[in-house]
Backbone bond lengths (Angstrom), bond angles and torsions (degrees), N, CA, C in turn:
res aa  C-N    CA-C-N  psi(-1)  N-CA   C-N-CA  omega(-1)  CA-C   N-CA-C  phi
1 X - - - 1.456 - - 1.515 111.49 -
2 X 1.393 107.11 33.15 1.858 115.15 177.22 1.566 112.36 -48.28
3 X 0.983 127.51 107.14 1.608 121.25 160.00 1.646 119.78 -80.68
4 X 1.082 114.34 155.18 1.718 118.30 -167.35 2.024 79.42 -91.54
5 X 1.428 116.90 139.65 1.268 176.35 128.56 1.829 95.96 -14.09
6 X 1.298 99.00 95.90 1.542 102.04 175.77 1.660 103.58 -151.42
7 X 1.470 90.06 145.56 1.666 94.10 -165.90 1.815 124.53 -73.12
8 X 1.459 101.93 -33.92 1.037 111.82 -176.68 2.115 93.70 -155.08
9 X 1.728 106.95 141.31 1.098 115.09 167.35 2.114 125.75 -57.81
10 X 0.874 116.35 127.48 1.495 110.19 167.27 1.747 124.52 -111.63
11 X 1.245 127.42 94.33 1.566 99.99 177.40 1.209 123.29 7.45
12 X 1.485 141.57 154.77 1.296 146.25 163.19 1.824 126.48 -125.35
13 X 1.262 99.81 83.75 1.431 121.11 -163.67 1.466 114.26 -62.01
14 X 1.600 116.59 20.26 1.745 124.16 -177.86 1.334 105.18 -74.30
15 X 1.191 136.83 -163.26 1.099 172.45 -150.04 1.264 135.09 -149.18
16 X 1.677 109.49 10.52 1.467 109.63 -164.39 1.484 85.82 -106.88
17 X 1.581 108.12 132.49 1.748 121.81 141.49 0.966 124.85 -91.53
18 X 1.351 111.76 125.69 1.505 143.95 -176.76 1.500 126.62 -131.79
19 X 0.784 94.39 177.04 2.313 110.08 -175.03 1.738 87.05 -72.53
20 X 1.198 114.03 109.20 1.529 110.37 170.54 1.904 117.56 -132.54
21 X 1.652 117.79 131.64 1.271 93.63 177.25 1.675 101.32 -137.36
22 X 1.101 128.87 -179.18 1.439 118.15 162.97 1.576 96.18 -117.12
23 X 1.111 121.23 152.41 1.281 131.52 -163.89 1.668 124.51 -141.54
24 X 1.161 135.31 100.06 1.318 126.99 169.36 1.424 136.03 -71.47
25 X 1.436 122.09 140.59 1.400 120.11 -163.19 1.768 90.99 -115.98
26 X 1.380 102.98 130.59 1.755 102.61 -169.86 1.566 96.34 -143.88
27 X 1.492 109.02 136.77 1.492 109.03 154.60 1.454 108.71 176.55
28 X 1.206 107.26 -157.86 1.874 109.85 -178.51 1.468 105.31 -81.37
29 X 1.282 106.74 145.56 1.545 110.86 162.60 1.818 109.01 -24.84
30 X 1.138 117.81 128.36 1.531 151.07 151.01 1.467 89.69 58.32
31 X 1.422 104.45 84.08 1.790 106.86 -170.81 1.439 81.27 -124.43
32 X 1.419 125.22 -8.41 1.824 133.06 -172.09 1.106 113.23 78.40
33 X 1.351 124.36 32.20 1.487 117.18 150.35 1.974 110.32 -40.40
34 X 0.781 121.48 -82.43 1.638 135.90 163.57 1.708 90.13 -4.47
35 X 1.180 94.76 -77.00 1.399 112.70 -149.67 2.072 94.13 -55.77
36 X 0.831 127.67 -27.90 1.341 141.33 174.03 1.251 114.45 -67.65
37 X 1.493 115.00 -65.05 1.341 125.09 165.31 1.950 106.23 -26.76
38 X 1.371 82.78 -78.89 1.297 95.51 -165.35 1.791 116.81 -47.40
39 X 1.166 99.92 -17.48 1.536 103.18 -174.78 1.477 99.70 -95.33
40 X 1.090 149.12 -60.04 1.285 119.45 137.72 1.110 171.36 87.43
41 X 1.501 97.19 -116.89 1.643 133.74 166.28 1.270 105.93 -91.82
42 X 1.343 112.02 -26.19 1.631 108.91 -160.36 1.695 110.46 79.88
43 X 1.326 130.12 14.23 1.482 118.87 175.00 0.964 120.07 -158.08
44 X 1.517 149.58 -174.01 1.297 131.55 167.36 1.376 109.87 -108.38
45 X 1.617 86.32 146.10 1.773 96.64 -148.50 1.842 78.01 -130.05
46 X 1.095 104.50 -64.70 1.888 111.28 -162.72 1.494 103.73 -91.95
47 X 1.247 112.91 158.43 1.882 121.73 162.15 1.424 99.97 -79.38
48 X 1.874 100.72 126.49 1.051 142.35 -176.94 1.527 98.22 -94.82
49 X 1.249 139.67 120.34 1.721 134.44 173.01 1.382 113.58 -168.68
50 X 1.311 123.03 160.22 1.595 98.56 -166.35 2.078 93.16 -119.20
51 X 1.556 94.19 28.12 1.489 101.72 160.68 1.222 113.43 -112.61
52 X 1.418 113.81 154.70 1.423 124.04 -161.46 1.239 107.08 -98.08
53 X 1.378 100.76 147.24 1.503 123.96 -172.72 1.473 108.66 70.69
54 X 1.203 127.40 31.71 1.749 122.68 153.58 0.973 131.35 -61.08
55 X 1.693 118.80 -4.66 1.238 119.35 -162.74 2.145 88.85 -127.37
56 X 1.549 100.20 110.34 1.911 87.31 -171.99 1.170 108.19 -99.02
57 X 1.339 105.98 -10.52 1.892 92.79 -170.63 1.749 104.97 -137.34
58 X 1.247 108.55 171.64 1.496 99.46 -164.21 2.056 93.68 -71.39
59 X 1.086 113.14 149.36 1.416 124.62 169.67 1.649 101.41 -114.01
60 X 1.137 105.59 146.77 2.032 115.68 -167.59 1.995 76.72 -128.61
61 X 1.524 103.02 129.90 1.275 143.55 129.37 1.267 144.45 -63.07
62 X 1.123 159.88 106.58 1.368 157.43 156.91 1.194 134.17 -80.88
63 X 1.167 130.01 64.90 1.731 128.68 -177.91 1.936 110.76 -79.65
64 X 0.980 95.93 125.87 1.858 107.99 -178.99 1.643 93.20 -155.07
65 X 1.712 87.48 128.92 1.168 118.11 177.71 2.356 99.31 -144.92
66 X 1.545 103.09 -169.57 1.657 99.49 -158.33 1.331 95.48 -75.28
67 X 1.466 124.53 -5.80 2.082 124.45 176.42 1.269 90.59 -67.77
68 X 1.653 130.08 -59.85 1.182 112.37 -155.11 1.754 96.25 163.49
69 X 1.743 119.86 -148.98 1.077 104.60 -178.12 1.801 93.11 -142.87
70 X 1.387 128.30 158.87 1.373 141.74 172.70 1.804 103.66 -134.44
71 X 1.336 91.53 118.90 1.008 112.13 166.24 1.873 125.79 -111.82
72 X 1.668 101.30 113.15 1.151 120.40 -140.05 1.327 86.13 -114.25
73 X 2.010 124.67 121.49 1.335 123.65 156.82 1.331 126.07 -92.08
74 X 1.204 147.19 108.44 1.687 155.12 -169.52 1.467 87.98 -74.29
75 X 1.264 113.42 121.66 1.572 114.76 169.32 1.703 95.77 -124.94
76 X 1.613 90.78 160.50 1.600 92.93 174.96 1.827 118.98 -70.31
77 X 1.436 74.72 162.77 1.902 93.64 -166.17 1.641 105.87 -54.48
78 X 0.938 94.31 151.09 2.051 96.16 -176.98 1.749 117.93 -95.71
79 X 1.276 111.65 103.07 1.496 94.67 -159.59 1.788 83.28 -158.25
80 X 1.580 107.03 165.91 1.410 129.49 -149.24 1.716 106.63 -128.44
81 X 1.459 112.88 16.79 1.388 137.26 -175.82 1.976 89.03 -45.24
82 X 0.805 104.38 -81.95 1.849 111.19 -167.67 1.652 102.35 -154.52
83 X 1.210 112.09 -166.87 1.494 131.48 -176.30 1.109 116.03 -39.25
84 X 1.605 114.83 -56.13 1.298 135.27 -161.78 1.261 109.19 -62.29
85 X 1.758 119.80 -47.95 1.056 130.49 -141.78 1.463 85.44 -84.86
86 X 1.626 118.87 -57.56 1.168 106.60 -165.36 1.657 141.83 -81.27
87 X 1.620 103.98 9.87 1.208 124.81 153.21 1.846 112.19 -75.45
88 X 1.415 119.47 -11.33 1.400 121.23 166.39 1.891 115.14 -96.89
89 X 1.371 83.87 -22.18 1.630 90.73 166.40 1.599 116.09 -58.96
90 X 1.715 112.20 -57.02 1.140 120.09 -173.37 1.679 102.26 -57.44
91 X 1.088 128.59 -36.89 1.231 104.08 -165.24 1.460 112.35 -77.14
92 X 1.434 111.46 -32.87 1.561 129.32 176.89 1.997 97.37 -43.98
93 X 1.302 122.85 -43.62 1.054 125.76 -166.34 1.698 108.63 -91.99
94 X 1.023 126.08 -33.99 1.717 128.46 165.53 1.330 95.07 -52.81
95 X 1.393 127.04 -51.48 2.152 108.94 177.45 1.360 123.87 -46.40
96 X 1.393 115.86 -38.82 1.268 119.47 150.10 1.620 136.37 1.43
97 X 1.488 82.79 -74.63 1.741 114.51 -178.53 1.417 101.27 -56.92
98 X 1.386 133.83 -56.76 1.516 144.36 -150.24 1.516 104.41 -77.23
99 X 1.779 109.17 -43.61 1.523 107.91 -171.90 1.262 121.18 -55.84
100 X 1.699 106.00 160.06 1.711 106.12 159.42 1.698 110.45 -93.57
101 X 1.498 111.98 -20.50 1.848 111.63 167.31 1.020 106.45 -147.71
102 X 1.362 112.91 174.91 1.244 112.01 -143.78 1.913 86.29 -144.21
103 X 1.498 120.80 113.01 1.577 133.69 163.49 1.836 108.84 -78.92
104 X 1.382 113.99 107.51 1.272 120.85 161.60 1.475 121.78 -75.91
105 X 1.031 116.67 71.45 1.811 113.34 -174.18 1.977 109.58 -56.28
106 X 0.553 111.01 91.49 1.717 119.49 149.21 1.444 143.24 -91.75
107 X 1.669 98.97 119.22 1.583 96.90 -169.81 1.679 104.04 -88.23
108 X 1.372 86.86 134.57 1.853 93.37 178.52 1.820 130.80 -69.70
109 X 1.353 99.09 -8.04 1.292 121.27 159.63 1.346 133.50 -63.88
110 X 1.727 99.47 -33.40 1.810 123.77 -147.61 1.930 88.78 -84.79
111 X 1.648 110.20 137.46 1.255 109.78 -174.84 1.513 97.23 -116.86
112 X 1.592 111.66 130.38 1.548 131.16 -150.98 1.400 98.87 -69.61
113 X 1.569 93.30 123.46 1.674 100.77 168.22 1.099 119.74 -127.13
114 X 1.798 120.19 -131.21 1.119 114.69 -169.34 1.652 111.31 -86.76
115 X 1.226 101.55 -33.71 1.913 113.18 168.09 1.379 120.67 -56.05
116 X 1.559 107.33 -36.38 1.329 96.55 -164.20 1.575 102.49 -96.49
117 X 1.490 105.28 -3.82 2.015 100.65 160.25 1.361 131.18 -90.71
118 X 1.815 91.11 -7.98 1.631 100.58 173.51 1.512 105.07 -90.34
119 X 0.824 140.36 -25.51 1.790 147.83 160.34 1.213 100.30 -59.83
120 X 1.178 143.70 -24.27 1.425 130.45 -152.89 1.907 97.62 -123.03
121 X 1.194 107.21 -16.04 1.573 115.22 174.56 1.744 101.11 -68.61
122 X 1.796 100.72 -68.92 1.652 105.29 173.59 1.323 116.85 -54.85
123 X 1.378 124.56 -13.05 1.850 102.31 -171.22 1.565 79.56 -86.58
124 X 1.262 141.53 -53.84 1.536 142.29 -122.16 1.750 84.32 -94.33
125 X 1.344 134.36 -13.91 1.552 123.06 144.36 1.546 118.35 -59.06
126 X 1.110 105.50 -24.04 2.064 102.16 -166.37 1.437 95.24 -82.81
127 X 1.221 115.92 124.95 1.800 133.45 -169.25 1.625 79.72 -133.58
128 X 1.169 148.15 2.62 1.698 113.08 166.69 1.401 130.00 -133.35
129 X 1.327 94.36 33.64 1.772 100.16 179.23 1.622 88.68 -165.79
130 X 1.352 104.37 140.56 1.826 116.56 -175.96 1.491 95.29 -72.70
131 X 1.344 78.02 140.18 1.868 98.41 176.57 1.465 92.48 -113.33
132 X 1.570 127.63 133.29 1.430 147.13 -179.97 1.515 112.31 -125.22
133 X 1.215 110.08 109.64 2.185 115.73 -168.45 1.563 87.03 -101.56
134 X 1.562 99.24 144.82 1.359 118.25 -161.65 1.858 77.36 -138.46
135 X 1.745 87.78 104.98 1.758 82.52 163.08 1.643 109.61 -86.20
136 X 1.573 122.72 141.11 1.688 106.30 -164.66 1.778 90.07 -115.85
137 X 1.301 100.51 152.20 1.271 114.86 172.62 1.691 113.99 77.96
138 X 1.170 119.58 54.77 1.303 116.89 -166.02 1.826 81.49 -115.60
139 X 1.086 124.81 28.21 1.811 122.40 162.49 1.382 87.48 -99.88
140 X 1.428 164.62 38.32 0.779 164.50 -145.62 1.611 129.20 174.75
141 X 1.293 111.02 -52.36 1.572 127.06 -174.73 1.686 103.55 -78.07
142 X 0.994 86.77 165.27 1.661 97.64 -174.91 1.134 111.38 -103.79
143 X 1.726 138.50 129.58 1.100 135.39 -143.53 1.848 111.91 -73.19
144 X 0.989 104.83 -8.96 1.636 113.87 -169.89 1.485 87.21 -85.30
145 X 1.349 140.44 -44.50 1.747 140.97 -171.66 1.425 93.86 -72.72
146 X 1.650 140.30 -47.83 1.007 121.32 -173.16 1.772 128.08 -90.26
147 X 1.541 104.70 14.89 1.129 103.17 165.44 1.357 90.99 -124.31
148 X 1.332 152.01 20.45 1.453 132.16 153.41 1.878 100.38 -90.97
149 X 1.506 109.44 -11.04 1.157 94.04 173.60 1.566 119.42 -89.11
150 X 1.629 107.62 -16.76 1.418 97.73 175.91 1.734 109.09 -90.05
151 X 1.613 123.61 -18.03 1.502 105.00 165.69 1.208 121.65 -40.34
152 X 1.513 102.20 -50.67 1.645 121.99 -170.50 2.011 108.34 -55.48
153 X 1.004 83.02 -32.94 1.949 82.13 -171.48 1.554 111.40 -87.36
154 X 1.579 94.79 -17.59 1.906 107.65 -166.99 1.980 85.71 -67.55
155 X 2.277 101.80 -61.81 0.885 83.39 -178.40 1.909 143.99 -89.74
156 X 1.243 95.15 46.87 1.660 116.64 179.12 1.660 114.55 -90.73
157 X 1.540 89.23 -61.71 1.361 107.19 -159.78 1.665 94.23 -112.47
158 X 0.921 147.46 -33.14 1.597 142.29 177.65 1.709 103.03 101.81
159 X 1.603 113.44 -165.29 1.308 101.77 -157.61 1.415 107.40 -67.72
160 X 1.543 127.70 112.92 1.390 116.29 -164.97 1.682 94.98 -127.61
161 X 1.621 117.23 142.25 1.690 98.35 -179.04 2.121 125.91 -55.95
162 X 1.205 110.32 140.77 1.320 89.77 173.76 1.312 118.21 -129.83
163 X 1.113 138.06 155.16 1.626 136.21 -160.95 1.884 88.55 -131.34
164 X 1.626 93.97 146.86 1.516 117.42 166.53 1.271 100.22 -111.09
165 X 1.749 111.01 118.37 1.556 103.02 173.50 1.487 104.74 -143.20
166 X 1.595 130.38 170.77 1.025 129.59 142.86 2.108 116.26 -101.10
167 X 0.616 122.53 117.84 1.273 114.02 -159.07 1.804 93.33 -95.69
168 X 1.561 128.60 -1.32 1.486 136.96 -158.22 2.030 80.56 -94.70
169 X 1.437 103.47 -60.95 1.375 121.51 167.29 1.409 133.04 -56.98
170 X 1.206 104.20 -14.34 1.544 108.36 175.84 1.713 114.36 68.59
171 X 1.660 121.44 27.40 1.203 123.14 -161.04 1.764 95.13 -121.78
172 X 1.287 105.14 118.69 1.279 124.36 171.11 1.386 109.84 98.45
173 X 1.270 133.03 2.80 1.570 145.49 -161.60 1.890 94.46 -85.85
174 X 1.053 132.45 -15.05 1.676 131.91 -159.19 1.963 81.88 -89.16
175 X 1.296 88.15 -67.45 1.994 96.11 -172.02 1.552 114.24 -47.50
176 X 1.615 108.78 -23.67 1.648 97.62 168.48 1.176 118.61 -64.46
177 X 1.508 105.24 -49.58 1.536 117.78 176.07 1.756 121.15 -36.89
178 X 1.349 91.77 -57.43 1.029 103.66 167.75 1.932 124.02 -37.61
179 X 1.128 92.15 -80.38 1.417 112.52 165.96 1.546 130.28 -26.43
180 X 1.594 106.10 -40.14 1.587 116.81 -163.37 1.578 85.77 -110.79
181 X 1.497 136.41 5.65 1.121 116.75 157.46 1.531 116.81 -102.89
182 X 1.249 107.89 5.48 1.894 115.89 175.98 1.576 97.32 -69.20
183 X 1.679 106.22 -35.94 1.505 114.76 -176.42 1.573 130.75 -76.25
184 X 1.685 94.10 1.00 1.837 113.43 -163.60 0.948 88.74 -90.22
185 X 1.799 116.24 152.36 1.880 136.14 159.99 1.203 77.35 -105.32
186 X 1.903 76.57 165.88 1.509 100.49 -176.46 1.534 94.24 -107.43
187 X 1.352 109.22 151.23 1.824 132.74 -165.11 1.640 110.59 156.41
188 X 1.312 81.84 155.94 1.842 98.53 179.22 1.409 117.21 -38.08
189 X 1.235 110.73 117.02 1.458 109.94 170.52 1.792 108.31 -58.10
190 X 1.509 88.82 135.59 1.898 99.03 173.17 1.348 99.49 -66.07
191 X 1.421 147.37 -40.78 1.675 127.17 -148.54 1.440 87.29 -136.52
192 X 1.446 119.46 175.34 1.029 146.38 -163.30 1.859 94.29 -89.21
193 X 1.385 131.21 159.39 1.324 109.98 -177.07 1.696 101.49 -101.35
194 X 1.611 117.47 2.43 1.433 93.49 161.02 1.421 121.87 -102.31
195 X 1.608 108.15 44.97 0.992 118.82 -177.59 1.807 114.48 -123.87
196 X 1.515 116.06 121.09 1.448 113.46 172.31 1.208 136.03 -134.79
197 X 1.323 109.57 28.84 1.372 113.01 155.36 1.437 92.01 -140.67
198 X 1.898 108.74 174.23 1.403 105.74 149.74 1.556 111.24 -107.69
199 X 1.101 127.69 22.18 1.321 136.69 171.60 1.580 113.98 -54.58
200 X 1.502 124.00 125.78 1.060 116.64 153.47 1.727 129.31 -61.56
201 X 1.705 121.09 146.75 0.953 105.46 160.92 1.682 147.88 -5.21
202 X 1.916 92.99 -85.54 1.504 116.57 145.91 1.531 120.91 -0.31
203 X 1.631 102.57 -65.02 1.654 124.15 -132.20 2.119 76.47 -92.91
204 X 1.428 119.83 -33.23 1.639 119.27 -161.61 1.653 80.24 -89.59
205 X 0.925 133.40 -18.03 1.818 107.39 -173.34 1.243 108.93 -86.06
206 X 1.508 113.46 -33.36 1.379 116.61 -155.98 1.757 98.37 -90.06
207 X 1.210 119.83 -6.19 1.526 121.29 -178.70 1.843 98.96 -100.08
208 X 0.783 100.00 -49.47 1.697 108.24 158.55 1.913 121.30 -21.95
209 X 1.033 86.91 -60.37 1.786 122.79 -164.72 1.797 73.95 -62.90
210 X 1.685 94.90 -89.41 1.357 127.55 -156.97 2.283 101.26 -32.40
211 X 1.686 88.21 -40.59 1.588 88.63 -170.29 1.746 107.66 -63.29
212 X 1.705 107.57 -32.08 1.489 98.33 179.82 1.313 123.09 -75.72
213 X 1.510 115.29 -1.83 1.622 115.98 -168.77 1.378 95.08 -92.97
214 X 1.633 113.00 -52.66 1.723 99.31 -179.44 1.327 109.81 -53.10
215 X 1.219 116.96 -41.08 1.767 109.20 -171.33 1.457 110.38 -47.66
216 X 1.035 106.35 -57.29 1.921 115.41 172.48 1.392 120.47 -59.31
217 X 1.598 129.47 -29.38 1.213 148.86 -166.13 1.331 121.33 -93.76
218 X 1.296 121.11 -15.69 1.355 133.35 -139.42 1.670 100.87 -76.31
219 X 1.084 107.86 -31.90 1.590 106.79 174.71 1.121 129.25 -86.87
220 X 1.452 113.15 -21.99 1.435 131.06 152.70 1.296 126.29 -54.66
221 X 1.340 110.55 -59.35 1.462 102.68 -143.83 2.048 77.20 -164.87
222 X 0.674 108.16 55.05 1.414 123.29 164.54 1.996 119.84 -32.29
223 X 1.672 110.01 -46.81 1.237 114.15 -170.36 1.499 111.78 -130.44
224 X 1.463 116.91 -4.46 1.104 105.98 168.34 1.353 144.57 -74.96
225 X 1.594 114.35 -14.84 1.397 123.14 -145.23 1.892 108.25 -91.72
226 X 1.049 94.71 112.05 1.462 85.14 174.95 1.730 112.82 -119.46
227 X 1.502 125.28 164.70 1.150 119.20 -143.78 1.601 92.00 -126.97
228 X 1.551 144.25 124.55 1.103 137.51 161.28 1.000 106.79 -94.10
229 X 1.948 140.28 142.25 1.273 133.93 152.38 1.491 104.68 -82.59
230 X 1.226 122.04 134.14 1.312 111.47 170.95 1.774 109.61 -103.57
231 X 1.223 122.63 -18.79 1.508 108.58 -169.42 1.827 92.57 -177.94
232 X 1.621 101.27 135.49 1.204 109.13 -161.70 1.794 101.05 -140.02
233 X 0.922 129.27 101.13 1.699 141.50 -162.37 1.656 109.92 -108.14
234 X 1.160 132.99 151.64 1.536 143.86 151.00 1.173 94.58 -88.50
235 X 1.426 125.75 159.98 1.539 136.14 151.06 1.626 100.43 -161.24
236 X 1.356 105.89 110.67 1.495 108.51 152.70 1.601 104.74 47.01
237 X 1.815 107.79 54.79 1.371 115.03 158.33 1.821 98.64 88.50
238 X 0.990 102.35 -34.44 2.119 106.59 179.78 1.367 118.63 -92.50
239 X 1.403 133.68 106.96 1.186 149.73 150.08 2.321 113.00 -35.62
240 X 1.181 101.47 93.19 1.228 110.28 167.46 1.277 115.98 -55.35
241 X 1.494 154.40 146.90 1.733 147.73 124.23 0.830 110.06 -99.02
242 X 1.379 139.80 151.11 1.415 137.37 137.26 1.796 99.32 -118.66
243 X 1.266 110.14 126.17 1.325 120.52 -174.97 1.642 115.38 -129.60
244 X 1.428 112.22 147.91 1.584 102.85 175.35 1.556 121.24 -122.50
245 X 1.168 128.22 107.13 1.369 118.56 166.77 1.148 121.84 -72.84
246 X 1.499 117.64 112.20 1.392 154.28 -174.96 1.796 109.63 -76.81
247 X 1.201 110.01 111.60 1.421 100.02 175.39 1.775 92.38 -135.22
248 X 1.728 106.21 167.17 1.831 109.70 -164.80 1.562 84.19 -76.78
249 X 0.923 126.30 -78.35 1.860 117.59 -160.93 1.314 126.15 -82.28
250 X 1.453 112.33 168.19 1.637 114.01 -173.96 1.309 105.77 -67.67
251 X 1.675 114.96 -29.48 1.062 95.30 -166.56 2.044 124.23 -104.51
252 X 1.016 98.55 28.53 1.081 133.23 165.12 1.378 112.21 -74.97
253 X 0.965 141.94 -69.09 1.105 163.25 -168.24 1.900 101.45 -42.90
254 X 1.298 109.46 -35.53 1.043 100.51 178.38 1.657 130.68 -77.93
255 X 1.530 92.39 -25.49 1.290 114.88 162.37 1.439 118.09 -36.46
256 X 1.312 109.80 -49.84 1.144 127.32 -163.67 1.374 126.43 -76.68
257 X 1.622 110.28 -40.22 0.993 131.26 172.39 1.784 112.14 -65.83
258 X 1.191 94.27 -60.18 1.952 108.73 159.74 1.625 97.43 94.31
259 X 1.198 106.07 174.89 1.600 112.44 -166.64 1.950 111.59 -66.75
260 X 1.334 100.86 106.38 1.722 108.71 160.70 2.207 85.13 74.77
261 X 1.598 106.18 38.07 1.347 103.53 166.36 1.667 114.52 89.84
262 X 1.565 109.76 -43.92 1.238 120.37 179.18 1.567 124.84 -0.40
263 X 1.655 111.52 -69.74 1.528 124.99 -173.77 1.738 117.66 -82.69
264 X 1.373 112.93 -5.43 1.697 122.77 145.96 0.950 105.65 -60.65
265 X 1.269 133.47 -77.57 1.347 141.01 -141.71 1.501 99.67 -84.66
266 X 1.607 128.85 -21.02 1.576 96.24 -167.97 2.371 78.81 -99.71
267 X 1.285 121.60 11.68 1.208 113.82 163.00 1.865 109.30 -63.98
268 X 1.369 80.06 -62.88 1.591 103.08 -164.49 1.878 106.61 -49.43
269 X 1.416 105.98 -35.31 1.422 111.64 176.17 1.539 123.49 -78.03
270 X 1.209 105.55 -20.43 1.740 112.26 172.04 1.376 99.97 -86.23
271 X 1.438 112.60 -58.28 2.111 97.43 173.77 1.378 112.60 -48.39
272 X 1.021 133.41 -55.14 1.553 110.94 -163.50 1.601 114.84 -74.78
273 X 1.562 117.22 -8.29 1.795 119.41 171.58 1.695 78.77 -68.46
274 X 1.238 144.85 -40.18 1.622 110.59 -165.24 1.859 104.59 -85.18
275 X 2.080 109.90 -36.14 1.159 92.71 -158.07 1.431 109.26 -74.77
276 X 1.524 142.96 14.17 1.171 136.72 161.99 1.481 120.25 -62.47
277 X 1.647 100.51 -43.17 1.670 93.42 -179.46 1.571 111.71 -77.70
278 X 1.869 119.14 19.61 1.616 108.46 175.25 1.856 94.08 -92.09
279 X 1.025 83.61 -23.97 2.044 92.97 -177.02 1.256 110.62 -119.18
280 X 1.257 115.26 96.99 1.550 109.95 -160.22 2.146 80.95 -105.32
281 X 0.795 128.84 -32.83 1.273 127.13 -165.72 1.513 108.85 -85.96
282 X 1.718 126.90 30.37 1.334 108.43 -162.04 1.878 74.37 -124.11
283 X 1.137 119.01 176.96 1.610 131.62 157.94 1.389 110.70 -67.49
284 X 1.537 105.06 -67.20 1.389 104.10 174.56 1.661 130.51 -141.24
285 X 1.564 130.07 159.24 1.408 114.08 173.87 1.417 111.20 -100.87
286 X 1.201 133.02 126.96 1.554 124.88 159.64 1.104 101.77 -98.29
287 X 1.789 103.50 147.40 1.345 109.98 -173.52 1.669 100.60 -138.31
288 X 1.453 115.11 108.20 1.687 131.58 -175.93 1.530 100.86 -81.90
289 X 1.422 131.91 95.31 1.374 131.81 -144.56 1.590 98.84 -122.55
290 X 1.357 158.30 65.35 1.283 162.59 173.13 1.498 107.56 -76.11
291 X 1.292 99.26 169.51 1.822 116.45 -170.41 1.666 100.37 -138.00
292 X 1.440 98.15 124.66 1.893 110.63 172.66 1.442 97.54 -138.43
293 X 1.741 76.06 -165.18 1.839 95.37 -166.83 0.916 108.19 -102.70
294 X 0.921 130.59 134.48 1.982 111.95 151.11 0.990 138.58 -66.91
């Protein structure tokens, strides 16, 4: 599912009609929406982490192939953690409104609580666009968890379609496709088809960065970390960064840095195994990776 390598999305002002839908990706913190996305596209597009709320703002996808094209938004996980979270909830739930279908990501592991009956109250209101539950990780779950998880959703939402997938594995991801284009009209594709995100450059490094610090951080400092790029150069085949990890207190910061530098550097070394494949055509990436305040 390789997509061709584009820096930033542009409208696509052609003329071709095709299978087209807009599509929302919804569920609990680290149910693998991301992890779906990203499988996919063929690249990494979203933060992958198995802490919640890595993903803060909606991220837009582009998959186009000769059916047509789906354009898929990853919004953050829906969950009732504190303040923060649920001002990221609301927005996860305004995508809602915009879609033509609606992807229920469910992890087959996840044991039903209070989130996953408040998600399941609002979908089982939506009567005008198909809602499709993607139980994820069933290369894994034990078949008795993944059919107490689909009783549970049968009896939530009523007869609603459901898919067994691993989306980490790439197993069952073709039949969604399938599926969410039975649901496509035909009309002008919005983007060009060698186009799959509308993400700027900028906007893929700094989520990049940001995805390797939570991965490392997650027990620390789980929601604070945010990532500034400050200045991004070519020179003679090598991609420059200078980037800042942003945390609220001073004394945070040390966290970050970690003993004699340690937890910079094994940050800085997991971002650049991804930011090579954004520049696959350069020699090399340097990445100038520091920690401030906000």
């Amino acid at each position: 599912m390789t997509k061709t390598n584009s820096d930033s999305a542009l409208p696509f002002n052609g003329n071709q009609l095709k299978k087209c839908i807009n599509v929302a990706l919804i569920g609990r913190p680290s149910a693998g929406k991301s992890t779906f996305l990203n499988t996919v596209l063929g690249t990494y597009l979203s933060v992958v982490a198995s802490t919640p709320q890595t993903t803060r703002r909606a991220i837009r996808g582009i998959y186009t192939d000769e059916r047509g094209q789906i354009v898929f938004t990853d919004t953050p996980g829906v969950s009732d953690f504190d303040k923060r979270s649920k001002e990221i909830s609301r927005l996860a739930l305004k995508r809602l409104k915009s879609s033509e279908a609606i992807l229920y990501m469910v992890d087959a592991f996840d044991n039903e609580g209070k989130e996953s009956e408040r998600l399941n109250e609002i979908l089982s209101d939506i009567h005008d666009k198909p809602i499709i539950v993607l139980i994820n990780k069933c290369d894994s779950a034990p078949r008795e968890k993944i059919e107490e998880r689909k009783k549970n959703i049968i009896s939530s939402l009523g007869s609603v379609t459901i898919f067994e997938i691993s989306a980490l594995k790439d197993e069952g991801i073709d039949e969604v496709l399938i599926e969410l284009f039975k649901h496509a009209e035909n009309r002008e594709m919005e983007y060009d088809e060698s186009v799959w995100t509308d993400e700027t450059l900028d906007d893929r490094v700094s989520e990049i960065i940001r995805g390797a610090a939570v991965g490392l951080l997650k027990h620390e400092l789980p929601h604070v970390v945010e990532v500034v790029l400050e200045d991004m150069e070519y020179r003679s085949g090598i991609v420059w960064i200078r980037a800042f990890i942003m945390v609220e207190r001073e004394s945070q910061k040390g966290i970050v840095i970690g003993k004699g530098g340690k937890m910079i550097r094994d940050i800085k070394n997991n971002a650049l195994l991804k930011l090579r494949s954004v520049f696959p055509d350069v020699k090399k990436v340097d990445l100038d990776l520091r920690v401030a305040v906000h």
